[in-house]
Phi, psi and omega in degrees: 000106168279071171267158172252149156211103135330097192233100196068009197283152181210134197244094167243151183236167178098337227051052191122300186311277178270112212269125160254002202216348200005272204224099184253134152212120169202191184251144140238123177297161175303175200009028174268166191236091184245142165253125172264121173240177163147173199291164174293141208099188085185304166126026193263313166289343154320309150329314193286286191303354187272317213295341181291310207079039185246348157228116187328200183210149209246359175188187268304245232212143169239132150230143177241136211049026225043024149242127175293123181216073166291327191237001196274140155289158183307311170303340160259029167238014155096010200239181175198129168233167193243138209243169151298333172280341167083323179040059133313107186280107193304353212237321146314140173256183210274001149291278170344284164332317159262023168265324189339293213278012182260330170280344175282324175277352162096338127048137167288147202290304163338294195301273219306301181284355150316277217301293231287303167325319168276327147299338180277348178301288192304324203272331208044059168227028154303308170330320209243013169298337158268347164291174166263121185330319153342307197287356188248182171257133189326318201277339166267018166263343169275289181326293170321329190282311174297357155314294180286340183265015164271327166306317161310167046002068209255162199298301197234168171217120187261129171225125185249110194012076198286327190257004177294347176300338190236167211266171201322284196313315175294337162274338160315305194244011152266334156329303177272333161311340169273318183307359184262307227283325185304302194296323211281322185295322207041054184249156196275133153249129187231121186224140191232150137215193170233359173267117189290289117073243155315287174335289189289336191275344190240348217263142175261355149222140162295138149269056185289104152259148179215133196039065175073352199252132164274109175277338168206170164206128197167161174324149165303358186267306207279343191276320165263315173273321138300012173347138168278331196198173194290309188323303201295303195301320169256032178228344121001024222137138175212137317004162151271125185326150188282161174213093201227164198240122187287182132229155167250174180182162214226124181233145184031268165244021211224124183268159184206126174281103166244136197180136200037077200016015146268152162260121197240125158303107191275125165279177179329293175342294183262031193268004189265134183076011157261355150344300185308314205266051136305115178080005177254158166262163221160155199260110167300109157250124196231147185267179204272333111001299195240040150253144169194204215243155171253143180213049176056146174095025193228182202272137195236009192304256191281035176222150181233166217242124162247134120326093149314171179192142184236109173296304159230150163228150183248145204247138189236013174082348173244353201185153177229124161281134167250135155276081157224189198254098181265127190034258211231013152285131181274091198245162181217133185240143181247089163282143163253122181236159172256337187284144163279139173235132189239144153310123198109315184297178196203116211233153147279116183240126180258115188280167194229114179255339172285021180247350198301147139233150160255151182220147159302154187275297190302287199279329160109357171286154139338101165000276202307328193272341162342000000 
């Protein structure tokens, strides 16, 4: 069982001084693929490097397998990790490379060209066993780096923004080649990034951190459709949610989001827990997504019809990003239209109010979590 546990940990640096960490505590199941994400900062490869044993860990308690290993060196803990740099020895050829940490243990020569010949089988770098790392392309200098750490066979396999090195196509498709790697080892993957992206597309739970703190940890589904707070809800999603500030108020049985001389109809579904915030302002959110061009004739009952001025539009070949300003909002809608839309143009747009979230304006949670 490779389970991780987090129990109270705290990262300070500085003698003390600067806390990067506070208080972490959480789980990773045995064969799970959790991605840790959030803006630069955060503490998400800090996080990586304690579970390694490459940064101390400065208060509570790490296990791996059940066992705490607060004072185990890194060579003993059973992980293999994978850098952003690929830490290739360039003087090597990429056989060589993956045998090094298997010849440190004195491995019978046999046992070793097993290992190394069945990750390159899996990897498709059988070809290139005989080149020098120079000799290669970023992404089979990424294959080689996940080579070598799959020959240790290891408890856990730690990746530290393993694809930022590489250009759009090529992170497409070592994406699915580490999520196939995942399945095929069936071993715990603990992966940081900062692409949100990457995160929802490989991970089977998510970590979002900010400033040493975890605001959720949860699926990649529950992480877009349930956000716990705006953080999550604008880091989550790309465009990034839209954010605009309401009031709600109540006619006759019905709550209604009004805001920038429109009125939006709340349904039933989301009216539990806006009771409270009668006469309150609060934060609407809707994505960019569950917008889309209005051209009339459809029940608009639980949607509400914006008037637009599209500052810019961007055309993506299947959809036009519209850019525009609702009351002292910055907002972006992703439509799919056959009209061409120009900058300037003056578009109708239909919100999906059974797509809304509401956030507290002060603390910035989820209505519902409230």
């Amino acid at each position: 069982m490779a389970a991780i546990q987090f129990r109270n940990v705290a990262k300070r640096f500085d003698n003390g001084k600067v806390t990067v960490i506070p208080d972490l505590t959480f789980d990773i199941k045995d064969k799970e693929f959790v991605v840790l994400v959030g803006p630069s900062g955060c503490g998400k490869s800090t996080t990586l490097r304690m579970i390694a044993g490459l940064e101390d860990i400065s208060d509570g308690e790490l296990f791996i397998d059940n066992k705490k290993v607060n004072d185990v060196a890194p060579k003993d803990r059973d992980i293999a990790m994978v850098f952003q740099s690929y830490a290739l020895y360039p003087h090597m050829s990429v056989y060589k490379n993956m045998a090094f940490a298997l010849k440190l243990r004195k491995m019978p020569k046999k046992e070793i060209d097993e290992k190394v010949r069945w990750a390159a089988s899996i990897l498709e770098i059988e070809p290139y066993l005989d080149r020098k790392p120079r000799a290669l392309s970023g992404g089979q200098r990424q294959r080689v780096a996940l080579g070598r750490a799959m020959v240790r066979n290891p408890k856990v396999f730690l990746l530290d923004e393993p694809l930022s090195n590489l250009d759009a196509k090529l992170r497409t498709e070592m994406r699915s080649q580490i999520t196939m790697l995942h399945k095929r080892l069936q071993t715990t993957f603990v992966y940081v990034t900062h692409d949100q992206t990457e995160a929802m597309t490989m991970a089977d739970r998510i970590v979002v951190m900010d400033k040493g703190v975890i605001r959720q940890f949860d699926t990649p589904q529950k992480l877009y459709s349930e956000p716990a707070d705006m953080f999550v809800a604008g880091f989550i999603g790309s465009p990034r949610m839209n954010f605009i500030e309401c009031m709600i108020t109540k006619k006759k049985d019905a709550l209604y989001a009004e805001f920038a001389d429109h009125i939006m109809r709340i349904p039933a579904s989301k009216s539990k827990g806006l009771e409270k915030y009668e006469n309150r302002s609060v934060i609407l959110g809707i994505r960019p997504e569950e917008i889309s061009a209005y051209s009339g004739g459809l029940n608009v009952q639980e949607s509400c019809v914006i008037n637009a001025k599209a500052d810019i539009a961007e055309m993506t070949g299947g959809q036009v990003n519209i850019y525009f300003e609702l009351g002292e909002s910055r907002c972006i809608a992703c439509v799919k239209t056959e009209r061409k839309i120009s900058a300037g143009d003056e578009v109708k747009l239909l919100f999906d109010c059974n797509s809304a979230h509401f956030f507290d304006k002060e603390t910035t949670k989820a209505i519902a979590c409230v």
